[in-house]
BAPA-229657 format. One line per field, with one value per atom (N, C-alpha, C): atom name; x, y, z. Coordinates in Angstrom, 3 decimals, padded with zeros to 6 digits. Example, Ala and Ser with C-alpha at 12.3 -4.5 7.8 and 13.67 -1.06 7.14 Angstrom:
2
atomo	c(N_CA_C_N_CA_C)
x	c(013.190_012.300_013.200_012.850_013.670_012.900)
y	c(-005.690_-004.500_-003.300_-002.250_-001.060_000.030)
z	c(007.800_007.800_007.800_007.080_007.140_007.870)
This chain:
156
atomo	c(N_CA_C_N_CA_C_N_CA_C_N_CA_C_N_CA_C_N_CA_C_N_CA_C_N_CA_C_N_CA_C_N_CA_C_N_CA_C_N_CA_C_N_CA_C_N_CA_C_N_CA_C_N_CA_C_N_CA_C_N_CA_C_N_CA_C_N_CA_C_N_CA_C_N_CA_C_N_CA_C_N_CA_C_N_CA_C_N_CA_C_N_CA_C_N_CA_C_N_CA_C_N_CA_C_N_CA_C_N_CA_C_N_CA_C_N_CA_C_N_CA_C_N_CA_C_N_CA_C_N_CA_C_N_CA_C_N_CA_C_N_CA_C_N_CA_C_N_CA_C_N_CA_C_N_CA_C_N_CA_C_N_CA_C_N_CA_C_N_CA_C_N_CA_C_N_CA_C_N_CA_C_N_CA_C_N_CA_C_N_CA_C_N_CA_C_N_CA_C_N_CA_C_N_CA_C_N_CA_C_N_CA_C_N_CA_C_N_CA_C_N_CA_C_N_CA_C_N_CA_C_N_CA_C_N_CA_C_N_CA_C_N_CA_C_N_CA_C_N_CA_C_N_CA_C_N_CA_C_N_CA_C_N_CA_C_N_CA_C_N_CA_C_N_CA_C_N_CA_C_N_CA_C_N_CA_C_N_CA_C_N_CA_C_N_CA_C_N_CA_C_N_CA_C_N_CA_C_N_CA_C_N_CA_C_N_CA_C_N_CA_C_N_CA_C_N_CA_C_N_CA_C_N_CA_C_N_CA_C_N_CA_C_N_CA_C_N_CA_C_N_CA_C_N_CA_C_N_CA_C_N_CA_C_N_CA_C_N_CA_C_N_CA_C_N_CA_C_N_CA_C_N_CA_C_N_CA_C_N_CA_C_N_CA_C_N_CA_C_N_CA_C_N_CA_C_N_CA_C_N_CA_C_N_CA_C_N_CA_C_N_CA_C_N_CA_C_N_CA_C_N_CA_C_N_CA_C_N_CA_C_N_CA_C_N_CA_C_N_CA_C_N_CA_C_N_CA_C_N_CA_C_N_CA_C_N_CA_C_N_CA_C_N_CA_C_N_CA_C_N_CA_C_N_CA_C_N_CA_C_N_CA_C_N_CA_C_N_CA_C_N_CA_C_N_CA_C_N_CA_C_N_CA_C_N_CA_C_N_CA_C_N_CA_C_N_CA_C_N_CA_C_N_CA_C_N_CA_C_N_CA_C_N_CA_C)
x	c(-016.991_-015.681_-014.632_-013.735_-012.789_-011.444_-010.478_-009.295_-008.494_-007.413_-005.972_-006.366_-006.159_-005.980_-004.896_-004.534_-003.032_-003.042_-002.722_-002.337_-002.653_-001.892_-001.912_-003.545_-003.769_-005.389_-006.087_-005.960_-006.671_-006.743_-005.666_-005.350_-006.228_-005.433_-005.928_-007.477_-008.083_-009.677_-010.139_-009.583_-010.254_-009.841_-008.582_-008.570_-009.382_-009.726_-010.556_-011.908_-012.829_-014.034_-013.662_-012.820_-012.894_-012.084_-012.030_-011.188_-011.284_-011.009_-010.810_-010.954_-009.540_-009.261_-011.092_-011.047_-012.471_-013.634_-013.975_-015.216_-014.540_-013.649_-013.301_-013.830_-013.234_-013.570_-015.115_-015.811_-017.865_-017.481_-017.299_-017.750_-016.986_-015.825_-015.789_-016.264_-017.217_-017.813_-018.750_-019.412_-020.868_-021.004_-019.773_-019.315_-020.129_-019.805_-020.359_-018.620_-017.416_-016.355_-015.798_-014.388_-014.538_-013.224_-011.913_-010.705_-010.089_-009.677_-008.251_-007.324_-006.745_-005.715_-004.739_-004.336_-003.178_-002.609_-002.423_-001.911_-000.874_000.130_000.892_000.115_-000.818_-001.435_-002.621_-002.958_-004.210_-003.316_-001.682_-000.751_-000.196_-000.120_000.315_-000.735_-001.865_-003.042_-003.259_-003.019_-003.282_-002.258_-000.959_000.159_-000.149_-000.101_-000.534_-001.947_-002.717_-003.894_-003.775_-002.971_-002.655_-001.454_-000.759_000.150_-000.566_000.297_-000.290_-000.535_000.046_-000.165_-001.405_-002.032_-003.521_-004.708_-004.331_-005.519_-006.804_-006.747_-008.232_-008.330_-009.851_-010.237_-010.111_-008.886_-009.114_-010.754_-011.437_-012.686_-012.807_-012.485_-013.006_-012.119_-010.573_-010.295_-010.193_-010.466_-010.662_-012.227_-013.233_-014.463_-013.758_-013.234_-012.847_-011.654_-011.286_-009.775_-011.245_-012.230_-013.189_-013.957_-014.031_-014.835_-014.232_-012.578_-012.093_-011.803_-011.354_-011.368_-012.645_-013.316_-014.800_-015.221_-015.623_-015.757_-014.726_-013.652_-012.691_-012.713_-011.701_-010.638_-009.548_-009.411_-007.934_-007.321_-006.549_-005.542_-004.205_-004.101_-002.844_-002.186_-000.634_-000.244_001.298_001.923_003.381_004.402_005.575_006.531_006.283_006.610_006.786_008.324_008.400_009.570_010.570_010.345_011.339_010.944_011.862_011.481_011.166_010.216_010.264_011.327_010.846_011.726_011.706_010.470_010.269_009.554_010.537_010.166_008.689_008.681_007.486_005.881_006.246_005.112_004.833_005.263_005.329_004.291_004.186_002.583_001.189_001.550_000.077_-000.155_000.884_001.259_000.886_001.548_001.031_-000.013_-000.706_-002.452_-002.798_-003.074_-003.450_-003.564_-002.553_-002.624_-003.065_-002.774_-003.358_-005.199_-005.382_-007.400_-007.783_-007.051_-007.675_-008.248_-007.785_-008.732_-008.599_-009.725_-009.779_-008.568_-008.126_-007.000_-006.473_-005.359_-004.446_-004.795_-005.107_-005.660_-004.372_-003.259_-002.541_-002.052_-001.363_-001.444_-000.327_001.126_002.356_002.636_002.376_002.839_004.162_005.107_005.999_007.375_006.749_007.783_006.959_006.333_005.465_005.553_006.912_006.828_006.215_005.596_004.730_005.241_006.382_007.165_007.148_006.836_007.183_005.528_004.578_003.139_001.862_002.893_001.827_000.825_000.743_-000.858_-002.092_-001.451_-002.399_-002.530_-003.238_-003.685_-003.429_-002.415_-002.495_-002.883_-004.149_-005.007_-004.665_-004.368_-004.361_-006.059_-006.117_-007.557_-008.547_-008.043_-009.316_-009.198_-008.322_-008.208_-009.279_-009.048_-010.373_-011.530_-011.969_-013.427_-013.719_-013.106_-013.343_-014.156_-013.122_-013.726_-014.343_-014.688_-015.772_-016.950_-016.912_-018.502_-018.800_-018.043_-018.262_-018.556_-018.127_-018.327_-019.953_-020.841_-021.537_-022.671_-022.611_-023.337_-023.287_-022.282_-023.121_-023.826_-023.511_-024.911_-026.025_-025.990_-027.339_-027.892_-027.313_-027.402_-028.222_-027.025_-027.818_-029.334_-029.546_-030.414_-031.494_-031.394_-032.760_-033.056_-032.361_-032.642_-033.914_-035.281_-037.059_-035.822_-036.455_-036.213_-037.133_-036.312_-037.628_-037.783_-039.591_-040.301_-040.544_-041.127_-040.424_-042.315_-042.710_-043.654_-044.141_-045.408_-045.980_-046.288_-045.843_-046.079_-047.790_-048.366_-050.023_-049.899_-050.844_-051.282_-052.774_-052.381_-052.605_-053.858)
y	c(005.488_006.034_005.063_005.121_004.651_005.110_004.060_003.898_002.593_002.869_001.833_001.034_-000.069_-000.627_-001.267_-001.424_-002.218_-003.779_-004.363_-005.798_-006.349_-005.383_-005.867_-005.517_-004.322_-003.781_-005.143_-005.531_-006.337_-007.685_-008.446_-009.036_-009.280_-008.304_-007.909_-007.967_-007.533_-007.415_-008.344_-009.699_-010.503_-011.413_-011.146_-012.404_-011.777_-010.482_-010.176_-009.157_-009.634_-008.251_-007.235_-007.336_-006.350_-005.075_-003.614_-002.864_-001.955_-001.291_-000.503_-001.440_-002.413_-003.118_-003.733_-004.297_-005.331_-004.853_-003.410_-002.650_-002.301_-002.303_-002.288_-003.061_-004.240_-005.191_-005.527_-005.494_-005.702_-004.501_-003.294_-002.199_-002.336_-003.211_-003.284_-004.669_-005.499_-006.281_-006.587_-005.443_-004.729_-004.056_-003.412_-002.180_-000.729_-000.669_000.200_001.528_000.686_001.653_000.620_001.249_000.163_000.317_-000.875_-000.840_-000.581_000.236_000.087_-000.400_-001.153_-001.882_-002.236_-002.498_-002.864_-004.473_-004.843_-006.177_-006.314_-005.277_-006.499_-006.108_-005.718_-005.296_-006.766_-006.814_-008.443_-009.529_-009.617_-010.690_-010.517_-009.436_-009.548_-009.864_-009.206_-010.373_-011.406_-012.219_-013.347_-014.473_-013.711_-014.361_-014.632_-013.054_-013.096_-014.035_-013.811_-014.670_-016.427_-016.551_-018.108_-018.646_-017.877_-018.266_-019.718_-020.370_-021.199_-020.615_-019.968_-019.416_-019.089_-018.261_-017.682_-018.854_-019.631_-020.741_-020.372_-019.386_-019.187_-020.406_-020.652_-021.470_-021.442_-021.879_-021.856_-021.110_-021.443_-021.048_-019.811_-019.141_-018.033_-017.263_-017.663_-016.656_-016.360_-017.338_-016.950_-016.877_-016.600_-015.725_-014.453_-014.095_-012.250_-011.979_-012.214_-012.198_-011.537_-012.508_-012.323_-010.980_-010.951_-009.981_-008.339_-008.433_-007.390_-007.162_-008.461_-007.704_-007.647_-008.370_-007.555_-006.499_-005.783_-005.072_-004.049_-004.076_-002.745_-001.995_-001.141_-000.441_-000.495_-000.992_-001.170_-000.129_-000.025_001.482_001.035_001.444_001.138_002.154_001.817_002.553_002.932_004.276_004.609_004.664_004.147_004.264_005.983_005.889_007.521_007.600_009.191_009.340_009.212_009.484_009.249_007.902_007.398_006.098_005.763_005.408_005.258_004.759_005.052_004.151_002.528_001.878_000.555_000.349_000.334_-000.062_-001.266_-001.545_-002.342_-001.720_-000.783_-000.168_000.728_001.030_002.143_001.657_000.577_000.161_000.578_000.849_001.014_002.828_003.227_004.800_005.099_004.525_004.390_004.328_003.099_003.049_003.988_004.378_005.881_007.027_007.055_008.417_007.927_006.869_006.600_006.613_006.007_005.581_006.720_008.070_008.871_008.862_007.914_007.124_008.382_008.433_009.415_009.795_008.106_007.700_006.712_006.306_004.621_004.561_003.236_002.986_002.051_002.699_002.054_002.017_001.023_000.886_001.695_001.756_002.438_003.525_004.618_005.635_006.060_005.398_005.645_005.869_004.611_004.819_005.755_006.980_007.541_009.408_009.879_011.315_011.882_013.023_013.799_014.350_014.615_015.084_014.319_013.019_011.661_011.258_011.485_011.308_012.013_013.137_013.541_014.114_014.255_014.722_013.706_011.993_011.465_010.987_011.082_011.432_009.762_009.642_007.915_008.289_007.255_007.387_005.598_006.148_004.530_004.451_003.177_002.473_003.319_003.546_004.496_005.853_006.224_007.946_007.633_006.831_006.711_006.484_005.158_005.047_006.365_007.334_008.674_009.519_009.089_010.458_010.644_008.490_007.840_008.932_008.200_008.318_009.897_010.981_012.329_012.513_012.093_012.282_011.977_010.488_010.047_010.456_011.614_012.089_013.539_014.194_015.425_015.147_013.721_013.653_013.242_012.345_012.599_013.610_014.673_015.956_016.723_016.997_017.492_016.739_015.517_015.103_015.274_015.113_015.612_017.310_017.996_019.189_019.578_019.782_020.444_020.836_020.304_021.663_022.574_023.565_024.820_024.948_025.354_025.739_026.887_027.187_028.820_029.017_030.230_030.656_031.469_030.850_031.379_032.676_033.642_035.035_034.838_036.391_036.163_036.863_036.691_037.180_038.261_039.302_040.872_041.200)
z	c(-022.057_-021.774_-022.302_-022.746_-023.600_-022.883_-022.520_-021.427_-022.196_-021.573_-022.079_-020.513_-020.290_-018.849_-018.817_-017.397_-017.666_-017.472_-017.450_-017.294_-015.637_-015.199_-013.805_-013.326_-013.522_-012.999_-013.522_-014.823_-015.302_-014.284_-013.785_-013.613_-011.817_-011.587_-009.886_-009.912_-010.280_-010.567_-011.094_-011.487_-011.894_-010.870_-009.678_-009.193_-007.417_-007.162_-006.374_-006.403_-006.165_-006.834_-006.067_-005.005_-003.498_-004.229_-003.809_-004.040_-005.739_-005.943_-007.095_-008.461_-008.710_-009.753_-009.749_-008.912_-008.636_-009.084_-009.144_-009.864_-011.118_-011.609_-012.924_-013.789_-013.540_-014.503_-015.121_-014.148_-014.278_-015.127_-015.365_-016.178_-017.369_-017.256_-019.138_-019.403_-018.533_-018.980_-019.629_-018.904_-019.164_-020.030_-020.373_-021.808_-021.524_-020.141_-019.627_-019.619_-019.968_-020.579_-021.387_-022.332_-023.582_-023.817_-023.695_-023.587_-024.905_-024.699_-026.180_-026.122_-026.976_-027.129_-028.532_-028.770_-029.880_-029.657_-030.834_-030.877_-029.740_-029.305_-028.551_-026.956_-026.386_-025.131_-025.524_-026.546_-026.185_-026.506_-026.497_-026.669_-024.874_-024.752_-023.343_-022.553_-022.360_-021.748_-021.727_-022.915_-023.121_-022.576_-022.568_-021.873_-020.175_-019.981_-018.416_-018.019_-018.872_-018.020_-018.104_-019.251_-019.176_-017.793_-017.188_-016.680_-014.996_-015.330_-014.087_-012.961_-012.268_-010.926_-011.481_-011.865_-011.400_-011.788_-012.533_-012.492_-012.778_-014.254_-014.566_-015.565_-015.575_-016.528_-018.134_-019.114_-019.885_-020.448_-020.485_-021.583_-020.814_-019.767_-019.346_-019.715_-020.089_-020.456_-021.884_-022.881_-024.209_-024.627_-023.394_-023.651_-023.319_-022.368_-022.401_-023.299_-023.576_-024.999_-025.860_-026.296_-027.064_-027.212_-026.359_-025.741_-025.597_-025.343_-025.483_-027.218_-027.705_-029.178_-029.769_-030.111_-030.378_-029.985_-028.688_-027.896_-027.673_-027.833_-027.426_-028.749_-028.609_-029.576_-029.742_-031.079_-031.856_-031.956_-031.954_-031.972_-032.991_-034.268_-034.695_-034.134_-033.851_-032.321_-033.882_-033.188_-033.610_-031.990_-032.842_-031.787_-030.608_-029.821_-029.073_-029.438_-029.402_-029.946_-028.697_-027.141_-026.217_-025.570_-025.340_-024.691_-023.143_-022.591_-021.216_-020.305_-018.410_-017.732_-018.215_-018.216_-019.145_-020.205_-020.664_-022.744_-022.285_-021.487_-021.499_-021.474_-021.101_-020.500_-021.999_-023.312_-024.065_-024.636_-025.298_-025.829_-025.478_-024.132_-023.323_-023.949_-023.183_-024.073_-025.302_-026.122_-027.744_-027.830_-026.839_-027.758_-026.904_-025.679_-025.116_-026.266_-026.848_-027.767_-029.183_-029.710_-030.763_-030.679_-029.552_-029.677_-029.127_-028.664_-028.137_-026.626_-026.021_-024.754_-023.414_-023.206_-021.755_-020.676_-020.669_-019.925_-019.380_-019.160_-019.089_-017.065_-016.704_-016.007_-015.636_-014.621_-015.039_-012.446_-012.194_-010.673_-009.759_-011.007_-010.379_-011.950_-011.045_-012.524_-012.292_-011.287_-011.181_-012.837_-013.900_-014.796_-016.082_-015.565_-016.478_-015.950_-016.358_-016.324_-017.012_-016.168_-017.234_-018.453_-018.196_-019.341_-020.744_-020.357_-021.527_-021.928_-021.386_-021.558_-022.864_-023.148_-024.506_-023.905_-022.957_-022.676_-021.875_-022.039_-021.510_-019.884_-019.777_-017.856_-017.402_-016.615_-016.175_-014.471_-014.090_-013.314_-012.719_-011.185_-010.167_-010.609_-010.090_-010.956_-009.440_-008.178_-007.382_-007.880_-008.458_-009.168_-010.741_-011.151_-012.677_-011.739_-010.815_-010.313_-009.830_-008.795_-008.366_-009.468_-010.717_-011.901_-012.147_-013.001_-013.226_-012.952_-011.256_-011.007_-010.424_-010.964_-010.603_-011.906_-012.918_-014.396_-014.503_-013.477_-014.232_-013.459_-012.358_-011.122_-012.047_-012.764_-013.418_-014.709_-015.235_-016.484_-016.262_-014.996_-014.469_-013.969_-013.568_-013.091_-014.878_-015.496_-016.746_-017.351_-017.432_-018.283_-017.094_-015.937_-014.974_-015.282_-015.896_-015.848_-017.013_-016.250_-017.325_-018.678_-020.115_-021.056_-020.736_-021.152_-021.246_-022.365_-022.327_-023.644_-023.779_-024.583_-025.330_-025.545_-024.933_-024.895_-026.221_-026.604_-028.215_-028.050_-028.744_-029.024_-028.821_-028.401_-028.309_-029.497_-030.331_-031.413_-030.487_-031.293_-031.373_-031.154)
């Protein structure tokens, strides 16, 4: 599954496993879903995760920097033609519609009218795990299902 995530989800989930954000993160670790992003969304990560207050370890966080650009999707992104409540947030938007992604995994959709969205579904990070795992309870559903075999005509 292929999703925009936001900064903060990112953020929150790496500084507690507990809660929504917190099962996020193991699953794009695992590449069990696979982030899209654009140059300035792995510049804004990279900002946010260096900041002193959170006190991650250098090397841990330029193994996942790593890991998301190897591992994700690049999205060369175009401006949207109306501009959001925060111009900050439009990048995430952009690569949403540019990589095609399921959907932006994003904590307050407050500056995100539907009207201004294109079509793409922004999901609080327990509204994606919900989908997630209803999504991943009917493909296990399908692939348990016998093929059926097709019975040989009797010859005459």
């Amino acid at each position: 599954m292929n999703i925009v995530l936001d900064t903060n989800v990112l953020i929150a989930g790496l500084l507690s496993p507990f809660g929504a954000c917190g099962e996020i993160v193991p699953m794009v670790s695992s590449g069990e879903i696979t982030l899209s992003f654009n140059a300035r969304i792995l510049a804004e990560y990279d900002e946010v995760l260096r900041r002193p207050k959170f006190n991650f370890e250098e090397e841990k966080v330029i193994a996942l920097l790593d890991y998301i650009a190897h591992r994700g999707r690049t999205a060369a992104t175009s401006p949207l033609a109306n501009s959001l409540p925060d111009p900050d947030d439009e990048t995430f938007l952009e690569t949403a519609m540019a990589s095609q992604a399921e959907c932006f995994v994003k904590g307050n959709r407050n500056h995100f009218p539907v009207e201004l969205c294109h079509g793409i579904i922004i999901n609080s990070p327990r509204e994606f795990l919900n989908i997630y795992k209803k999504q991943k309870k009917a493909e296990k559903r399908i692939s348990r299902r016998p093929a059926r075999t097709r019975r040989k005509p009797r010859s005459g």
